[in-house]
Each structure stands twice: as C-alpha cells, then as structure tokens.
N, C-alpha and C positions, 0 to 999 in steps of 0.2 A: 626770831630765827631767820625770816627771812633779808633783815639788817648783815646778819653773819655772813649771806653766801655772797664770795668777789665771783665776778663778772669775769669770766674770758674770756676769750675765742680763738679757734684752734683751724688753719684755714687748710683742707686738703683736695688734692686733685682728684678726679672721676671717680665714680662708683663703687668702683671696690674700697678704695682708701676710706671712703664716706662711709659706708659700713660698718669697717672693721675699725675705724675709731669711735664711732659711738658705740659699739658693743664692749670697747675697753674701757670706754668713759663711764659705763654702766655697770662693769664688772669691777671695776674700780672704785664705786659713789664719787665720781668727781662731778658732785653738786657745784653749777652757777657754770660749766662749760659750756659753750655754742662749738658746736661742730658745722662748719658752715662749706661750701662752694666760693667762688670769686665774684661769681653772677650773684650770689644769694648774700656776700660780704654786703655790696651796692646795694639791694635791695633793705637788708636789715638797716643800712646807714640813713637811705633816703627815706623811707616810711614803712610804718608795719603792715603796710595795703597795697605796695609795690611787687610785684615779683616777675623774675624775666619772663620772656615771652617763650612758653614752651614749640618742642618743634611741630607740636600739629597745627596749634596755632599760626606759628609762623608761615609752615605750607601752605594751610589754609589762606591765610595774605596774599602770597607770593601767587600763587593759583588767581584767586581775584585780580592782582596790579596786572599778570601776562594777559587776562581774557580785557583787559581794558583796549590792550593795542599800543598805536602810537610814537611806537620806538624809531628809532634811527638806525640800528647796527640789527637789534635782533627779533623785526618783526616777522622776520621768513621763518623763524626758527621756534617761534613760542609757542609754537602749537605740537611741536616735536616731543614724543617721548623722553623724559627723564630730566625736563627742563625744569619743571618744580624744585627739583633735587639738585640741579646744577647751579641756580641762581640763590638758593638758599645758602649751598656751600661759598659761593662767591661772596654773599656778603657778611660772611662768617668768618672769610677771610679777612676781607675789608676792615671790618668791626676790629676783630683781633690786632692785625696794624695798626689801629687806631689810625684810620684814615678814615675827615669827615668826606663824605659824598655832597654834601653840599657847596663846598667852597668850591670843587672840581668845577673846571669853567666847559665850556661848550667846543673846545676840540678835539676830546676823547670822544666820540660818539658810544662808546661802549661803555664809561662812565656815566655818560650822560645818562644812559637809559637807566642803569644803575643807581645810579641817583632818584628817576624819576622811578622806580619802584620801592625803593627806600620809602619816600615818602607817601607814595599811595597803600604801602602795610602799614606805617605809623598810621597815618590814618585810620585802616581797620580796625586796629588792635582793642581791645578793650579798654578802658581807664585805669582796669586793677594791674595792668599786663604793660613791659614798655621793652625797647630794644637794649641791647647790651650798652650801645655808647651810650644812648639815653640816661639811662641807668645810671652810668658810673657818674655823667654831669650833676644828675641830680646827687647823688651821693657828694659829691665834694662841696655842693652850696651848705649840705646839711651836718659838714666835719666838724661844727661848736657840740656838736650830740656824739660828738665819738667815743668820749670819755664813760658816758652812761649806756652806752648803747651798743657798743664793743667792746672796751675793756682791755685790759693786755692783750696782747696781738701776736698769735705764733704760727708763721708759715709752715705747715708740717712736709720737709721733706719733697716739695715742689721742685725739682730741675729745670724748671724754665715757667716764667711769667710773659705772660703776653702783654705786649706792649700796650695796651688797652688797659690794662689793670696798674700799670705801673705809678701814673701821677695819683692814681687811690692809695696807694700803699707809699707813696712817699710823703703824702699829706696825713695820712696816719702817723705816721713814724714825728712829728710833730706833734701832735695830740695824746699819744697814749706812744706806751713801749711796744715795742715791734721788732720780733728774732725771728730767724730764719733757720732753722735746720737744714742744713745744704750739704750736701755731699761735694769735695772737690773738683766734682765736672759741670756742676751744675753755673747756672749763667748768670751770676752775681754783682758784676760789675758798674750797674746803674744802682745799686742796693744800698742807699744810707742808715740802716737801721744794723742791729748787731746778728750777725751771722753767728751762729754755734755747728761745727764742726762732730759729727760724729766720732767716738775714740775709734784708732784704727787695732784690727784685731788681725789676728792671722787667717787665714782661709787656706783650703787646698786648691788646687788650681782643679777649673773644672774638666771633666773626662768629655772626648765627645765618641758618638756612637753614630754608622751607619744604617739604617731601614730599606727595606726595599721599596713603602709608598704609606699613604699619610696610612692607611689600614694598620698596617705593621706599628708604624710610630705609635699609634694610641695605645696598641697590646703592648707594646714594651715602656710605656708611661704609666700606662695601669701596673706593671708587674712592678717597677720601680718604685714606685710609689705605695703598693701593698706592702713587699718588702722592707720598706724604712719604715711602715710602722707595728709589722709584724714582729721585726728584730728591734721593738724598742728606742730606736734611731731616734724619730721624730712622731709626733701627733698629728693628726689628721690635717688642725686646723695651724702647721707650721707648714706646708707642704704647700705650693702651685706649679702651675702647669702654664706655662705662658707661651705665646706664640706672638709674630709680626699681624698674623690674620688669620682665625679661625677657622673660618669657612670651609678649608678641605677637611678638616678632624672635628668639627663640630659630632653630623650625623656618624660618625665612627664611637664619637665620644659617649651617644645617646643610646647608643643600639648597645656596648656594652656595660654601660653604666649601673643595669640591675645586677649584673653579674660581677661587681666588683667588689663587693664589703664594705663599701664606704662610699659616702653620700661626696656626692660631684657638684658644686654650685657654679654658676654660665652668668658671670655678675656683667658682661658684656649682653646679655638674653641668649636667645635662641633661635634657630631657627620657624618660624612659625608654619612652615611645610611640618615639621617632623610634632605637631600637634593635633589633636582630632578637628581643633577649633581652624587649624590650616587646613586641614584635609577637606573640610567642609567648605571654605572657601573655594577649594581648590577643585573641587567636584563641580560649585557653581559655574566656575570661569571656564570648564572642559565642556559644560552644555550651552555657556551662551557665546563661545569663540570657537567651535568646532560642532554646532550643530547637536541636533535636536535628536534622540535616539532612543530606547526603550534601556541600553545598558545604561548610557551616562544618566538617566534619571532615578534607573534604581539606583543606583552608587549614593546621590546626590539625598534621595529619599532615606537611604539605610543611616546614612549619615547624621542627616538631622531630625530624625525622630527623638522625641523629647526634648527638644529642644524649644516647645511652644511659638513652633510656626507654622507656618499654613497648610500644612500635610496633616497635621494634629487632630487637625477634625474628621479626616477621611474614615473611612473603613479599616481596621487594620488587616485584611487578607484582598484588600481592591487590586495591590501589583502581583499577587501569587495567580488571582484569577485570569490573566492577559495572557496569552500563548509569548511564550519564550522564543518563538524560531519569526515573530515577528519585529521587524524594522522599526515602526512605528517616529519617522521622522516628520510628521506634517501635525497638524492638530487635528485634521479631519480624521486623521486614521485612529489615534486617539478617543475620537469621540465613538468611530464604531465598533474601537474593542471594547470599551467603557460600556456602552451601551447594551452589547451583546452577551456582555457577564451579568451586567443587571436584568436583562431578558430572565437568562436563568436561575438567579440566585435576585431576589429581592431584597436583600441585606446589603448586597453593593450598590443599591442604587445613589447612597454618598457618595462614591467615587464619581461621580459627575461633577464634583465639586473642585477635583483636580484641573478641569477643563482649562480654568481663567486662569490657573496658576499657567497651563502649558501653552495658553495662549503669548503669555509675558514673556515664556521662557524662547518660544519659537520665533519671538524678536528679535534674537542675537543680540550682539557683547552691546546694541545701542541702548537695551533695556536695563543695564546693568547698575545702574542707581534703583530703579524700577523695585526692579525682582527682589536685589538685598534683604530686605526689610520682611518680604513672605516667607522665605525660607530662614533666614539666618538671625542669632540673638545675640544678646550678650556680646563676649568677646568677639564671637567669630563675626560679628554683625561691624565690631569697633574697627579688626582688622582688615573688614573689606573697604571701608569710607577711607580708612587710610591707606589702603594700594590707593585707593583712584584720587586721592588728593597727590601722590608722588607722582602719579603719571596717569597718561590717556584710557580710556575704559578699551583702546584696543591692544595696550602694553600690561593687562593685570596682571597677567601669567610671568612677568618678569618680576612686575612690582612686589608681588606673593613669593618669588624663588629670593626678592632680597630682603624681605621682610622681618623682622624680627621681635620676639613679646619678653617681656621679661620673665627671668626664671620662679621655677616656686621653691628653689632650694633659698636661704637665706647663704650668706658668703663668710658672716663671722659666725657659724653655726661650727663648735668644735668638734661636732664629726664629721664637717666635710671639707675634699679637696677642690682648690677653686682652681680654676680655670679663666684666665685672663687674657688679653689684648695687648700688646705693646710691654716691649718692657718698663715702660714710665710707668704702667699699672702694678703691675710686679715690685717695684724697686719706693715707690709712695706705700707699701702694705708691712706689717713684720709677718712677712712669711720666708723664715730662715733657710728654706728647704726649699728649691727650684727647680724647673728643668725647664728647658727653649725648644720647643721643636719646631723644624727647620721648614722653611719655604714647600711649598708641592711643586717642585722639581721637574717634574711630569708634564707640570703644565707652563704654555709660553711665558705667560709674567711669570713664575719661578725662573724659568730660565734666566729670564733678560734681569731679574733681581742679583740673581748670584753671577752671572758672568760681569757686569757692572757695580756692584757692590754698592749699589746707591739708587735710593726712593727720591731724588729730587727732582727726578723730570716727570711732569705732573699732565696728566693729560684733560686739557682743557673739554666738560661734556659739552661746550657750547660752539665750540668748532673743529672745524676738519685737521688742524694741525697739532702736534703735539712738541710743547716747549717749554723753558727752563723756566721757575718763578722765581721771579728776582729777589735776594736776599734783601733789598731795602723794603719791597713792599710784604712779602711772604716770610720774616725769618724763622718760622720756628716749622724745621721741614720734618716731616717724620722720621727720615733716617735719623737725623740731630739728635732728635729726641730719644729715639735707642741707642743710638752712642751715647749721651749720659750717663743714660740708666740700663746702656747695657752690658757697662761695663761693673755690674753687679754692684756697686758703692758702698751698700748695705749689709757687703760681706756675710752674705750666706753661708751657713757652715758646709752648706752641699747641696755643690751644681751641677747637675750635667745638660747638655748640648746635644745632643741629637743632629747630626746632619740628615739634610733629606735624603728621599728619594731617589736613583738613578733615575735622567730626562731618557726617552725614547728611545735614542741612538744607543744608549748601554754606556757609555762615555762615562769617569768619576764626575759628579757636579762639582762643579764650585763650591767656592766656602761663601759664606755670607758675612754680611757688612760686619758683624758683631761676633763671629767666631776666628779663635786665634790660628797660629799656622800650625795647630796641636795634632796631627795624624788621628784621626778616629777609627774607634775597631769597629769590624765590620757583624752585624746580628744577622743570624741566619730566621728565614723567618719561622721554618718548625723545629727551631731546636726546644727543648723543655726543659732543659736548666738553665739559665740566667742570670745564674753567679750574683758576686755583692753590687749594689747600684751605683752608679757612676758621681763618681769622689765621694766613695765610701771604703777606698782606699784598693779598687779592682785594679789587679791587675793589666 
C-alpha cells in the first residue's frame, strides 16, 4: 500500500493558506501530499533534522550578538528599545534578497555590523535549527534527493517569490516537475517551470461603502457577513474579512465576536492584551514600572489565582483582611498590615509569606526577569520572556500592546469566518466571499497611507531618518504585494470595500492604493436596516 501512495508537494504562502490547504487535502484523502512553507520546502530538501530557525529563537540570538557590543555604526543604539525587533526585520530583509552578508566588504559600516551579528546568531543557534540562506545552500547540495523527497512540485497560488527562494525552485524545476498557479499579476518572469493560469470567470465589480471609525466597520462586516449566510449566499467557511493591518479592528472584532452566530478565526493571532493570560502580564508590568500599591497588587493577585504561583500558598481571605483606604507602597507597610491582621486572626499568619514576593515586587521593572516565574505560568509565563526578548524590561508595556498569541479558533473550521492580513493572505486562500476594510483614517499613518497611496517608504527602527528601500535590495514591498493580490485574481464571486473612516478634520479620506475611483455609499451608523451586502447586487 504504501508502494501506491506518489509523493507531492504543494508549496503555500502564510498561515492561513497553510491551513486551509491541509484541511482540503484531508477532506479530500489526498494521501502522499506535503503541504509545505518555502523555509520548510529547504528544510525537507536538506535533512529530516533541519528546520528554520523559529523567531523566538532568532530574537533570542539577536538579543545575545547586540549585548556582545563591538559594532561600528550601531553601538549608541543597541541598547535602545525595539532593536531586537529592528535588527531581526533587517536581516529578514537581507536574507529575502538573497544578499550574502559575508562577501559585504568593510565600507558599509552598517553592513559590516550586520554581518557581524549574522554570524555571532549562526553561532548560537542550535544544530537542529539554521538561518534561511543557510538553509536553502544546504538544500541545493542535497537536489540528487529531490525526486524521493519532494516529488511533483506545485507552487499554490504564490504572487511573488523572494528572491532567496528562487535558485531552489529553479533547481527543482530540473529534478522533478514544477507548476505554478499564478494569477496574471503575479511576478513570474525569472519562472522556467510551467505556469497554470486560473480560467477567467465573471465577477461583479466590487461595491465600496463609507463608516464613520474602525468601530462601525466591524458592525457592518459582522452584519454583511451574517447576512450572506443567512440568505443562503455563501457558507461560513467561503467568507473573509481582510484588511492592510488589523490592529484598529482586531479588539472591535473580539468584543463582538460572541454576539455574532458564527465563529471568527484571527489566523494572523491576537492580540495578547485582550487575553486573561495578557491581562496577567499586563497587571505585572503596572506594579513593577509604576510602583508598588495595595490596588495594583490586588489586580495582579485576583488575576493569577490558580494559576499555581506564588500567591497559591497564602491564605485565601489574607488581601480582604488589609484596610482598603490604605496605600500600602513600601514593603514595611506591608509587613505591619500583614502582621496586624495576623494579631487578630491567627489563620492569616500565612500571609506573611507574601512578604518576599512584595519584596521582589517593590524592585521595580529591574526585578522583572526575577518576579515572572513567582507569579506567572504557562502561557502567560511564555508571553512575558518574550516581551523582554523583543525589547528592554523598561519598554514591556509596549512590547505587551504589540504582542501577539495565536488563536484557538482553527481557520479551515467550516463554521468560521476568517479574518486576515494583507490581501496576499486573502487571495493564496478559496475563500470566494470577501470584504477589505479600509485603513483607520483617524489616525496619522491612515492618513499619510491614503493621501500617498503607497506603503514603500519604510521607516528605518534603527535610525532617525525615514527613506525609500531600494527596489534592487528590498523588492517585494507591501503595497506590491496588495497590488497583485489586491486586485482580487481569484475572482471572488462577492466583494466589497469598505472605505474608512472620516480623519479629524471631517474632510472625505482618500481612496486607498487598492480601491477603484468607484464613489462609495455612505452607512449611517444607527441605522437598522442594512439592505443586500455589497456586490450582492445593492443598490
């Protein structure tokens, strides 16, 4: 039997695609498919004990090479908030380009240093674990095993290949057959393998619609989205919700999501604020970077009870016993309400035991490795080490507002509506049924987004100026890539666009890089009827 099963491999871009095509290759029995990533193609090529270097990992590195020192260009700067984060996106850039950092000679000083931490993560990394370019070299020593090891080769619907991946996939295309499903925008011209073309179908042209702020946008994505599959239209799991960047409509999306009839999956994650397991961090970081106090500790206590941490053993009525109208910021003062409720109640004399926790605690944000591990478990334990590997224990409170965990909705789950990133997430998925909602308008980057009509001027986190990435070293820019795919390729049977919000001034916004010169009607935001959903032939 297992002589019968052929070997494939089916190669799809981010998370959502990844998903939703194993769950058809499973509802399907397409026994002997590989559902794979581009990092994880390389991987499977080069050995079955390779795999890319995840990004905590990487942080984790990159953290290590900046505390070495050393640098030329950016040793003023390595100790700065969100440098973690900035040097890892840089060399992700890099990598992507397929520029080696080694051959770079010694009159880039900014390279230079780049280079020199390149090598001091290689270094770190584990054996099992290696860098992308890495990766792919070793995968092409190892292309005599591609035949057994990959199999037929189908790019699923990828609009753009990073340059980094490209001499893999042309050394494939020698080895074993290799097609590409590409839609007509997509960037195929270095491509010697056989391209397959989508059939083109009719579509109606999409409807767009006005909101007054992202609030509004999600209630009228909810009710659109009810609606098509109330009237039979479409199924849950034909339906997304896509945007440029979530983040204004995320908590919007969260708060109404019980209230909607249908399960919402966040295949980008989540916020990690709008979780208990956030909330718990997030209570931590308000007592050890704004001081010491009898509320912030109950918060932080109410919090993680049960959680099997260091409060677990106390008394459970030892914080009811403490006078409410006291301060209690010092540890001494602590020790003589503690003390004085145990006076009279000898069952609290455990609460003495809180002592050494509020000793740690009244260290401030320097303790904040320290303390973690007392109070916090599990997850919420996982998402504190990784704020403070992204940034400084005195920046947590940012690193916790950008943070993000993955969802518990599954995304090819067919009762639920996904909610995605980018339209290159959207347009790599069959999710026939769409909607875009628009920039947050409201705020500065919305503005400068839609009056400019273009994501290519990139603002460097690692210095003071803000300028253009050069098409030779950076080509695949974000707007690009929504232009591809956002020009719906996929021919959804029904799209609508949503324009945002009016910005401050009251002024109409702009249209955005990806919406046509199509006049949008405008939604009132307490109206209660809502008519047919947009290119469902509304008026």
């Amino acid at each position: 039997m297992a002589a019968m099963i052929r070997l494939r491999t089916s190669i799809v871009g981010g998370p959502l695609a990844f998903q939703m095509r194993r769950a058809a290759a499973a509802r399907a029995n397409e026994c002997g498919l590989q559902v794979l990533t581009l990092p994880n193609l390389a991987a499977r090529l080069a050995s079955g004990f390779r795999s890319p270097v995840p990004s905590e990992q990487l942080d984790r590195a990159i953290q290590q090479a900046l505390a070495a020192g050393g640098f030329r260009e950016i040793e003023k700067v390595r100790h700065l908030p969100g440098m973690t984060r900035a040097v890892s996106r840089a060399l992700r850039k890099v990598w992507d380009a397929d520029v080696s950092l080694r051959s770079t000679g010694p009159k880039n000083a900014r390279l230079s240093d780049l280079a020199l931490i390149e090598d001091r993560v290689r270094r770190e990394l584990p054996l099992a674990t290696a860098l992308p370019i890495d990766l792919r070299d070793e995968a092409l020593s190892k292309m005599r095993h591609a035949a057994r090891t990959i199999g037929p080769l189908t790019v699923d619907r990828l609009s753009w290949i990073a340059p980094l991946w490209r001499p893999l996939i042309d050394a494939l295309a020698k080895e074993v057959s290799v097609e590409w499903i590409a839609s007509p925008h997509a960037e195929t011209a270095w491509f010697a393998g056989r391209i397959v073309r989508p059939p083109e179908v009719d579509r109606p042209a999409p409807a767009a619609v006005s909101c007054a702020d992202p609030h509004h946008e999600v209630i009228e994505s909810l009710r659109w989205a009810r609606l098509l599959i109330a009237s039979g239209i479409a199924r849950p799991d034909q339906i997304a919700i896509v945007s440029a960047g979530t983040t204004p409509w995320d908590d919007h999306f969260r708060a109404l999501a019980p209230d909607a009839g249908f399960g919402l999956a966040f295949p980008h994650g989540i916020p990690a604020l709008s979780t208990r397991d956030g909330q718990r961090c997030a209570a931590l970081a308000d007592v050890l970077q704004h001081g010491l106090n009898q509320q912030r500790l109950r918060r932080l206590v109410s919090l993680c009870l049960g959680e099997r941490g260091a409060f677990e053993s106390l008394p459970a009525n030892w914080l009811a016993s403490l006078p409410r109208g006291a301060t209690l910021s010092r540890p001494e003062e602590w020790r003589r309400a503690i003390s004085a409720a145990a006076a009279n109640d000898a069952s609290l004399e455990g609460g003495l035991g809180a002592l050494p926790i509020v000793d740690i605690l009244a260290r401030g944000i320097s303790a904040a490795a320290e303390a973690a591990p007392l109070v916090l478990h599990g997850r919420a334990l996982q998402l504190w080490q990784s704020a403070l590997r992204s940034a400084p224990p005195e920046a947590i409170e940012l690193s916790l507002r950008s943070s993000r965990i993955e969802s518990d909705h599954d995304a090819a789950d067919v009762r639920g509506v996904v909610l995605g990133t980018g339209a290159g997430h959207r347009a790599a998925t069959a999710r026939p049924t769409s909607r875009a909602d628009g920039p947050p308008l409201a705020s500065p980057a919305g503005q400068r987004l839609h009056r400019s009509g273009s994501r290519s001027v990139e603002r460097d986190p690692r210095s003071r100026s803000s300028r253009r990435s050069r098409p030779s070293a950076f080509p695949h820019r974000r707007r690009g890539s929504d232009r591809r795919s956002g020009a719906l390729p996929w021919a959804p049977k029904r799209a609508g666009k949503p324009r945002g919000p009016k910005p401050s001034s009251g002024r109409p916004a702009g249209r955005a890089a990806l919406e046509s010169a199509r006049s949008g009607a405008r939604l009132e935001r307490g109206r209660s009827h809502h008519g047919p959903p947009a290119g469902c032939g509304a008026a």
